[in-house]
C-alpha positions in Angstrom: 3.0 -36.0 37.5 5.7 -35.3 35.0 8.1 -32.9 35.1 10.4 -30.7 33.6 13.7 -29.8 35.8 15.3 -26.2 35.2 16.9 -25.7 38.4 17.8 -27.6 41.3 19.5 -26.5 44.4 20.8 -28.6 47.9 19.6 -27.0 51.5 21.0 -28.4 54.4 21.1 -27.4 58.0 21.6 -28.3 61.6 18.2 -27.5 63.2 15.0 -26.9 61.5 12.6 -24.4 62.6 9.5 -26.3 62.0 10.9 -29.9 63.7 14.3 -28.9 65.3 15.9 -32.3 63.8 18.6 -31.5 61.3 17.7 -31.9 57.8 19.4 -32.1 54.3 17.3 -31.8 51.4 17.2 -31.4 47.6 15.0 -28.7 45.9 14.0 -29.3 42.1 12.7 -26.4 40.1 10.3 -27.6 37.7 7.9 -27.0 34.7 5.1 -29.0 35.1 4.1 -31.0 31.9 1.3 -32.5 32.6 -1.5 -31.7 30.4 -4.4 -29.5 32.1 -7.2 -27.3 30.7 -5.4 -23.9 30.0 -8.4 -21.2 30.3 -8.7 -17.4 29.2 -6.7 -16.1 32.4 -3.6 -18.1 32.2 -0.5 -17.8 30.3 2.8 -19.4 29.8 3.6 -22.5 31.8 2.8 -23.5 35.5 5.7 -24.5 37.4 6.4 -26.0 41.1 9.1 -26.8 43.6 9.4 -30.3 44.4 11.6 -31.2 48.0 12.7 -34.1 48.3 14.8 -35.2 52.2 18.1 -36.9 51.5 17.9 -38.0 55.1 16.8 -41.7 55.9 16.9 -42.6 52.1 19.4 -45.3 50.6 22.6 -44.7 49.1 21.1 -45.3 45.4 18.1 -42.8 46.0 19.9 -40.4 47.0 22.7 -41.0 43.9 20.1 -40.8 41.7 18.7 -37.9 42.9 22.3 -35.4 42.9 22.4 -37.4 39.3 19.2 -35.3 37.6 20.6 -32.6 35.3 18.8 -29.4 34.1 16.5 -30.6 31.5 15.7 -33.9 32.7 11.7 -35.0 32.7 11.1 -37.1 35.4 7.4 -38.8 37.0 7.3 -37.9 40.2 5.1 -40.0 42.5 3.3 -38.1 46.0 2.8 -39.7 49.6 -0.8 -39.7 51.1 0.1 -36.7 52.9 1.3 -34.8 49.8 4.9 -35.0 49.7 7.6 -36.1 46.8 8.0 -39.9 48.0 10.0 -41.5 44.7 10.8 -40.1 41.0 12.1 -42.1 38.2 13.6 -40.6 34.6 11.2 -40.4 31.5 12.9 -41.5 28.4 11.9 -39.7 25.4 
């Protein structure tokens, strides 16, 4: 799905509530621009929150990831259980 980024923030923390693991993870704010049939009762643009862990990932991932800037459109590409697994840049 391609995406939009304008805003991004970093949430890290010792123990989570859900898995009590520590976790350190990277939220984008996006616009979603992938086309979709836009009907009577919507408006404006959809958008979504993408998380992606910065735990258990390589050094180059993770770069690449604190690298996107507001503005950047990027792919991004879901697990089979639904979560952000990889992105890579769009070039326009």
């Amino acid at each position: 799905m391609k995406f939009e980024i304008i805003g991004y923030e970093r949430v890290k923390g010792e123990k989570s509530r859900k898995t009590g693991k520590p976790y350190d993870m990277r939220i984008l704010h996006c616009k979603d621009l992938t086309p979709f049939q836009k009907s009577a009762d919507f408006g404006g643009n959809k958008v979504e929150t993408i998380a992606f862990s910065l735990l258990n990932q390589t050094p180059d991932f993770v770069q690449r990831l604190l690298d996107l800037d507001i503005g950047s459109v990027i792919n991004v590409y879901y697990n089979r259980y639904g979560y952000a697994d990889s992105f890579e840049v769009v070039i326009e």
